[in-house]
KEZAPA-794452 format. One record per residue (C-alpha): residue in one letter; y, z, x. Coordinates in steps of 0.1 Angstrom, whole numbers, padded with zeros to 4 digits, always signed. Layout:
! residues N
AYZX;...
***
This chain:
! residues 106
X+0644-1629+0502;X+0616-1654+0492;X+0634-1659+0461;X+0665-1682+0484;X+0637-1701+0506;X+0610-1710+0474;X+0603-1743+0473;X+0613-1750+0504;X+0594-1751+0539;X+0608-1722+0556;X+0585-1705+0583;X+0575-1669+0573;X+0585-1657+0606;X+0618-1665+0596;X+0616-1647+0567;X+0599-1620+0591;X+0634-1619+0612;X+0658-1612+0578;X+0632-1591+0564;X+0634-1568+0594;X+0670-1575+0598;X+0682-1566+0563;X+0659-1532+0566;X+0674-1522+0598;X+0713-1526+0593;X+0707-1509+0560;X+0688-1479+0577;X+0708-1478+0609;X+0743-1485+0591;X+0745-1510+0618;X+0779-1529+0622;X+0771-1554+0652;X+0734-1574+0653;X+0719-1592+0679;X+0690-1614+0670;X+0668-1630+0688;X+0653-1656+0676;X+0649-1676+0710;X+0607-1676+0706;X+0607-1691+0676;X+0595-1726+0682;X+0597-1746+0649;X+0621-1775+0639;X+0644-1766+0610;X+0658-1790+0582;X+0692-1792+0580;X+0683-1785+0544;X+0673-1755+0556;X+0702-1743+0580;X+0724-1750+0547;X+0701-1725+0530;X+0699-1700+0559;X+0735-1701+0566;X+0742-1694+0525;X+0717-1666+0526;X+0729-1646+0556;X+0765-1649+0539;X+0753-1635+0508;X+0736-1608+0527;X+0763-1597+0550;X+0799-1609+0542;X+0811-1581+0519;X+0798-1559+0551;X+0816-1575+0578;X+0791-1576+0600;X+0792-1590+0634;X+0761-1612+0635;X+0751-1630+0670;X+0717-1650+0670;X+0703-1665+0704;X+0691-1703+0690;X+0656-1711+0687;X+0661-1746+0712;X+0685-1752+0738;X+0704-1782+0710;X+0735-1772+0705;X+0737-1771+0665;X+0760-1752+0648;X+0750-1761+0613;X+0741-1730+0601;X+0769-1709+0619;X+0795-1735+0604;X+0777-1726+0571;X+0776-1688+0570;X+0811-1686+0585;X+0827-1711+0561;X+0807-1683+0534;X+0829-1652+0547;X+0801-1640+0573;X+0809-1631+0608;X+0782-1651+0623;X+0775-1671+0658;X+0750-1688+0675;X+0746-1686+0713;X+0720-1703+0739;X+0730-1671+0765;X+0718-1635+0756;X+0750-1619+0775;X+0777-1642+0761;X+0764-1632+0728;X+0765-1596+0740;X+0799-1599+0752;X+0812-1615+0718;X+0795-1589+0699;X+0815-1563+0715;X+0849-1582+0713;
***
């Protein structure tokens, strides 16, 4: 995963959260993910949500799988949702851990 994010200034706990994310939906055959990356508390290029978005369409859009993320800050920034979606991912970002269960299970 390094290999999408050299060069640029991407926190390793970021690279943490795919890491462990990529290992568990392939060990779990896992079709619906919720992450939460609420306690991360770093700001984030928009350089980078283009890059994060790409990435988690590369990694999950031939799988169709149902990706919800709870958002680091309460901004309302859809950047990298707008980004993996236009990709072919089935990605969303919520501020609200139950809407984003309840979307995961529509």
């Amino acid at each position: 995963m390094k290999g999408i994010f050299e060069g640029f200034d991407v926190n390793k706990e970021l690279l943490d959260v795919f890491g462990k994310l990529v290992e568990t939906v392939k060990k779990y055959d896992c079709l619906r993910v919720l992450i939460d990356a609420s306690d991360l508390d770093y700001e984030i290029s928009n350089f980078q949500k283009y890059k994060i978005g790409d990435y988690i369409s590369k990694i999950f859009r031939k799988e169709l799988i149902r990706i919800a993320c709870l958002r680091c800050s309460d901004k309302k920034d859809d950047f990298t949702e707008i980004v993996a979606t236009n990709r072919g991912a089935v990605f969303k970002l919520f501020n609200d851990k139950k809407e984003a269960i309840n979307w995961l299970k529509d």
